[in-house]
C-alpha atoms as one frame of an Amber mdcrd trajectory, in Angstrom:
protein
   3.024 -16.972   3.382   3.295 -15.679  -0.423   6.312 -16.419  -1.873   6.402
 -14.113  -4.661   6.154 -11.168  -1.734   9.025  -8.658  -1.501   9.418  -6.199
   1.217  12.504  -3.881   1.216  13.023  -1.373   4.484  15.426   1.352   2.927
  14.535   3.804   5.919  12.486   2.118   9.393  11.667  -0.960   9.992   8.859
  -0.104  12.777   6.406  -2.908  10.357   6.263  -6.340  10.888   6.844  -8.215
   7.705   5.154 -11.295   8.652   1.697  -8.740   9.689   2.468  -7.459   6.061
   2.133 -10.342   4.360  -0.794 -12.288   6.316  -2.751  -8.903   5.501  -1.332
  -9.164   2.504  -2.639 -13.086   1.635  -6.069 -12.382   3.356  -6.756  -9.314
   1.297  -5.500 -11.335  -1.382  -8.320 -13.995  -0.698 -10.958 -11.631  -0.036
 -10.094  -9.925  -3.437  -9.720 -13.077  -5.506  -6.365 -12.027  -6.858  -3.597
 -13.933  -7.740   0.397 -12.034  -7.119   3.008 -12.895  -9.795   5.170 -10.436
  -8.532   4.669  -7.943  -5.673   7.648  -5.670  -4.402   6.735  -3.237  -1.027
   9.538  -0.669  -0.734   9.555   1.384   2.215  11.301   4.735   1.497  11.975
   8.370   2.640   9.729  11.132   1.950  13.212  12.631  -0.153  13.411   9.429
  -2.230   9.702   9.385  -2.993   9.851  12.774  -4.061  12.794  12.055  -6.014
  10.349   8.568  -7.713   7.297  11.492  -8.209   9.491  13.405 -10.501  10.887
  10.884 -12.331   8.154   9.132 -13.311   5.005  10.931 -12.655   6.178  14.125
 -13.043   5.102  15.606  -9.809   7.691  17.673  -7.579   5.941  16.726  -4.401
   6.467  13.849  -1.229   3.845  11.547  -1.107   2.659   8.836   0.935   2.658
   5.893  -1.910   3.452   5.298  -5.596   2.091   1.789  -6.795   3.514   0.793
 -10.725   1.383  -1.890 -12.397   3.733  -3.707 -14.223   0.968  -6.605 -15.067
  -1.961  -4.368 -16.343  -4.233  -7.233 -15.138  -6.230  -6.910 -11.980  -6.271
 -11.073 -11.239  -2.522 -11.435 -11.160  -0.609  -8.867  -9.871   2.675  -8.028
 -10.789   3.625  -4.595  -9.491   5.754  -2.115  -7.035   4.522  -0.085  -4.603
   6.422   2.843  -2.362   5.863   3.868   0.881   7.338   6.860   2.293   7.559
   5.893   5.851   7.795   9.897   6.772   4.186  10.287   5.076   2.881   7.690
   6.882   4.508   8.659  10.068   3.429  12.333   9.740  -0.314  10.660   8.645
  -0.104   8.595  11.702   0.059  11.218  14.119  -2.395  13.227  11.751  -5.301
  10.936  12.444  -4.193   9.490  15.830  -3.511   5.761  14.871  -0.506   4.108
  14.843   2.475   3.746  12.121   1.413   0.268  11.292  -2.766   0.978  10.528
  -1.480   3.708   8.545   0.982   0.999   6.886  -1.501  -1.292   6.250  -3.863
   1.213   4.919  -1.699   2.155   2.555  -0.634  -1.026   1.170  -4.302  -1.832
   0.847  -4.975   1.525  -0.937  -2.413  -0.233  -3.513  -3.836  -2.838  -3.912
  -7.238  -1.914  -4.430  -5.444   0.593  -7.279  -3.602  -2.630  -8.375  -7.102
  -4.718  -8.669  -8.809  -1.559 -10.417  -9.768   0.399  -8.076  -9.765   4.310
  -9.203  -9.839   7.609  -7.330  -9.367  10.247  -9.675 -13.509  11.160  -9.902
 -15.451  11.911  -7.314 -17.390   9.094  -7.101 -14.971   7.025  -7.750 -12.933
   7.836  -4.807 -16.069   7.432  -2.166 -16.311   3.905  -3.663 -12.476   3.362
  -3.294 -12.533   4.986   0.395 -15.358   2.544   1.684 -13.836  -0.489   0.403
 -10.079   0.737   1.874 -11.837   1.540   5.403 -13.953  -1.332   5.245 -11.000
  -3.574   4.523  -8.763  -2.155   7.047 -11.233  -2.617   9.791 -11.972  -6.512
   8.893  -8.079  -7.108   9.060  -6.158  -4.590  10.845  -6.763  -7.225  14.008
  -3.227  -8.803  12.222  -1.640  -5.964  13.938  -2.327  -6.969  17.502  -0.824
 -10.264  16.421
């Protein structure tokens, strides 16, 4: 289990925090990454809209916000928020459950955290494969 793992459920708690973090610590592995500091908030789609203003500027829900606190891909120390309506409504958008769409997210944060980009087109295929291609090798934790 990582220590230095926080996971705060403002709104549902529908995800497994112990399927969190072993995803979590074999992504982490896979990766080669170290986590100083790693904070998973779970919020509504009206407090991540209310996050996207703030700080990004953007008057729009979304389904997660990840802060890199650390600025170094190798030790992580960051926050990441999920807006469990996004992921519900993206759930039932691509017909898998709450919790792949959970875990897909959180990996699609931490591939941003470990330097991942997706703001070019290429870019984003390369980010897309490795998200898919890590979700399939360890979404098994959620029959666990």
């Amino acid at each position: 289990m990582i220590r230095n793992l926080e996971i705060n459920f403002a709104s549902d708690k529908r995800v497994n925090k112990t399927t969190i973090h072993k995803v979590i610590s074999e992504i982490r592995k896979e990766l080669n990454f170290k986590i100083s500091s790693l904070i998973i908030n779970f919020v509504t789609s009206e407090e991540i809209i209310q996050i996207n203003k703030k700080y990004l500027k953007h008057n729009h829900s979304t389904d997660i916000i990840t802060f890199d606190y650390s600025k170094d891909n190798n030790n992580l120390d960051a926050e990441i928020y999920i807006s469990i309506n996004d992921a519900d409504y993206n759930s039932k958008k691509y017909k898998i459950s709450i919790n792949e769409e959970i875990i897909r997210l959180i990996i699609h944060g931490i591939l941003h955290l470990t330097g991942y980009d997706d703001n070019e087109k290429l870019d984003r295929i390369l980010m897309k494969e490795k998200e898919e291609w890590l979700l399939n090798k360890y979404k098994h934790e959620l029959s666990r």
